[in-house]
N, C-alpha and C positions, 0 to 999 in steps of 0.2 A: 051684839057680840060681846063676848065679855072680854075683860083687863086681863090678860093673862099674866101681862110685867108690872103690874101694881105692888109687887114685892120692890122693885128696883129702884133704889134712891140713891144718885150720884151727886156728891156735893162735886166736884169739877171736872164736869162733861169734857172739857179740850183736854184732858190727859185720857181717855177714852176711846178706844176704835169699836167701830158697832159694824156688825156683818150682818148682810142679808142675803138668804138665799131663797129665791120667790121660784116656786114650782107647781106642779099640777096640786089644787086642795091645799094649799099650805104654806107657810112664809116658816121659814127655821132663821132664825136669830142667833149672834153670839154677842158677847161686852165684855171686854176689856181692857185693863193699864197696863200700858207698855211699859211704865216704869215700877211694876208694883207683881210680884211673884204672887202668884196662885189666888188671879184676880179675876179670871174665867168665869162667866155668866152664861148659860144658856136657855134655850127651851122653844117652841112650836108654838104655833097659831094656826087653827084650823080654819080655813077659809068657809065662806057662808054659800054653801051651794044654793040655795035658793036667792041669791043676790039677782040683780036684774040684769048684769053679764060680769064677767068672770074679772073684770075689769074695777069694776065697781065692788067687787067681793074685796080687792086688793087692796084699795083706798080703805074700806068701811076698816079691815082689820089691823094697816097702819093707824089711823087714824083714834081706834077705839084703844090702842095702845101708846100711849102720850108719852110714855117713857122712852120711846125709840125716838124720839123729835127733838131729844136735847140736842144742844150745838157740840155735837162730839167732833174731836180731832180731824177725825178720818171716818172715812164710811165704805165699804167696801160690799157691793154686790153682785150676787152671780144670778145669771137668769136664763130657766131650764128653758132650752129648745131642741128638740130635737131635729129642724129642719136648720141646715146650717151648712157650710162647704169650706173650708183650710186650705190655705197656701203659704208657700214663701213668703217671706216680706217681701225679696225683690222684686216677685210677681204682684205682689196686691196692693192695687191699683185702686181706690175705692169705688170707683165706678165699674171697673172690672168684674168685681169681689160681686157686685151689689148686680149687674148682671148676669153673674153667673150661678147666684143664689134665685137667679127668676129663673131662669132658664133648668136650675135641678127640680123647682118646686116651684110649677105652673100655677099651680091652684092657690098660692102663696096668699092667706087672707089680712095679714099680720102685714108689720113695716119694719125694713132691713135697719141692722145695726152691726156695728164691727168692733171687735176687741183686738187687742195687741198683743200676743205675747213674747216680752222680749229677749228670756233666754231659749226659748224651744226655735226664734226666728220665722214663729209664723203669724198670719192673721185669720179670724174666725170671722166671717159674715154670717149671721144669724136672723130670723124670722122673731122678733118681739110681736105680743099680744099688742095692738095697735092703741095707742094714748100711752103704753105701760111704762116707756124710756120718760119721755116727756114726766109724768109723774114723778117719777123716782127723782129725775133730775130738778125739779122744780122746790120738793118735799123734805129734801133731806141737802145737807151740808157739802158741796161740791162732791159728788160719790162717783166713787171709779164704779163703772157697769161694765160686767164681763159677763162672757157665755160660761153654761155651769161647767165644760171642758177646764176653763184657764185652769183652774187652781190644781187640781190632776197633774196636768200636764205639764206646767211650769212648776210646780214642786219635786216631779218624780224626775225634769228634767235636769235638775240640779244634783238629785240626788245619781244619777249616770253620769255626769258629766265626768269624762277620760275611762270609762267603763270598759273593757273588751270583751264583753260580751252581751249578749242581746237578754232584753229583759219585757215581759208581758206584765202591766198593771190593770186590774178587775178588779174595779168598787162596783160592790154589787148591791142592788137593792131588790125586792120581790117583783119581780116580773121587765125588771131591767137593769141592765149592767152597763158602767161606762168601761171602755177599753183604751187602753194608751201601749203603742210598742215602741222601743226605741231599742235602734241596733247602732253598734258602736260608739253609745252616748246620744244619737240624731234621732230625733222622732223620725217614725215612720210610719204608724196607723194612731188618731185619733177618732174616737167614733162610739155613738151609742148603739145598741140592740135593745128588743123588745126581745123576751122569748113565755113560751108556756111552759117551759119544765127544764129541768136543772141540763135534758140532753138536748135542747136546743142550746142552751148557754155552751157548753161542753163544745157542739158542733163546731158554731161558730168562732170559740176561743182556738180550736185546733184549725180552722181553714185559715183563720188568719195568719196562725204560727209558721204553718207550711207556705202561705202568700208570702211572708218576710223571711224565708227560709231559715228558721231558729232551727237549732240544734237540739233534739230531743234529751241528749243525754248531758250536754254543759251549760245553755243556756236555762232561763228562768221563768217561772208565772208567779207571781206576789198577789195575792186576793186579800182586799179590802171591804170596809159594808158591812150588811147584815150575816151576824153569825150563822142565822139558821143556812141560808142560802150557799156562805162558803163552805158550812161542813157536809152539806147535800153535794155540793158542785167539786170539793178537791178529792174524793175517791175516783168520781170519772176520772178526771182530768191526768191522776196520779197513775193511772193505766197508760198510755202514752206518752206521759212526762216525768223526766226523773224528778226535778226539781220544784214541787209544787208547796208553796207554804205561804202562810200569813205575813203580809205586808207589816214591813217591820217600823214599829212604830215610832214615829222620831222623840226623840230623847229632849228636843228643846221643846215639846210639845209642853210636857209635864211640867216645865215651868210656868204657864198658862193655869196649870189646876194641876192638882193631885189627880182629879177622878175626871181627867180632859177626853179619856177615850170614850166616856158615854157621850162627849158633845158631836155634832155629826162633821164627819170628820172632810167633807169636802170645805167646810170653814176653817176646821184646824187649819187643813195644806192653805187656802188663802192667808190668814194670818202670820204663816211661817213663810211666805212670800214676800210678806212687808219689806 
């Protein structure tokens, strides 16, 4: 597999936060200095589908990239699962959490893991590819491992806090969208969908609206993601809802990089978490 960060030479890794977000085919990366303006690094590593499991694709493509191994500051990773369930903090219980993620997802072939998020006041119990935590944790510099929700969710939660009114976030990617609602600053829907075409996405984003009874004509939908998808999905959308527009994009982000909005942007919202 090849070097993809062979460009990447950090003379002092501990002033450095490296981000990993490890998903289906693919690891996305970001680096950089928290004390050092428009220090942003990014870029993708395609995973090796012919690896002998999907497991071992993960290792082969850390591994063949030596530049992610410095002793950086902080490490911060998100890991895509789609089978997963959220509660209260005062509800979860880790044993609770961790039964109740067997009990949604019987067939469950993965090993449970739990994130924290501490301004939304929930916890995620999530399904990891089985060895995958254990690596991470072993491989890299004490690294916080969250579900790919946190950074979403705990970002946009911040961004609502004292809000009165209710707001819908859609980062969207081709042929999936993450969803986060928060009404009166409170989360209220975390969750991802699969769909085939921009009117399943559509569906779906209005049965939710209507499940958390948002207001068609003052409340909000903010869409994030790939362009092509959001400018396919906000003319639906803009038929039922007054308020439909691009996810506004944060203003400390830019101090990260001048050109931060090409980096993928559920790293941005973790780094703007720190």
């Amino acid at each position: 597999m090849a070097n993809v960060t062979q460009h990447i030479h950090i003379e002092r890794p501990e002033l450095w936060t490296l981000q990993l977000q490890v998903e289906p085919g693919r690891i996305s990366y970001t680096l950089h200095n928290r004390h050092e303006a428009n220090s942003l690094t990014w870029g993708e590593i395609t995973l090796d589908e012919g690896a002998s499991s999907p497991l071992k694709a993960v290792e082969d493509a850390v591994y063949d990239n030596p530049a992610l191994l410095d002793d950086f500051g902080s490490v911060n990773i998100l890991v895509h699962s789609e089978h997963f369930v959220v509660m209260p903090h005062e509800q979860a219980h880790e044993s609770a959490l961790f039964e109740l993620l067997a009990a949604a997802y019987p067939d469950m072939e993965g090993e449970p893991a739990l994130d924290t998020l501490p301004q939304c006041g929930v916890c995620i119990a999530f399904e990891a590819m089985t060895g995958l935590i254990p690596f991470l944790q072993r491989t890299f510099n004490m690294p916080a491992i969250h579900h790919h929700l946190h950074a979403l969710c705990e970002h946009f939660c911040g961004v609502n806090s004292g809000s009165s009114i209710s707001r819908m976030f859609l980062n969207l990617r081709p042929g999936t969208m993450d969803m986060v609602v928060y009404t009166k600053g409170r989360l209220e829907i975390a969750n991802t969908f699969r769909f085939r075409s921009t009117h399943d996405a559509a569906f779906f984003a209005l049965q939710a609206w209507e499940c958390c009874h948002m207001d068609r004509q003052r409340d909000e939908l903010q869409l994030a993601g790939d362009r092509r998808v959001r400018d396919e999905l906000a003319p639906e959308l803009r038929r039922f809802i007054a308020y439909v527009m691009p996810a506004i994009y944060p203003a400390r982000a830019m101090q990260l990089s001048h050109d931060a909005m090409q980096a993928p942007i559920d790293l941005i919202y973790l780094a703007l978490c720190e």
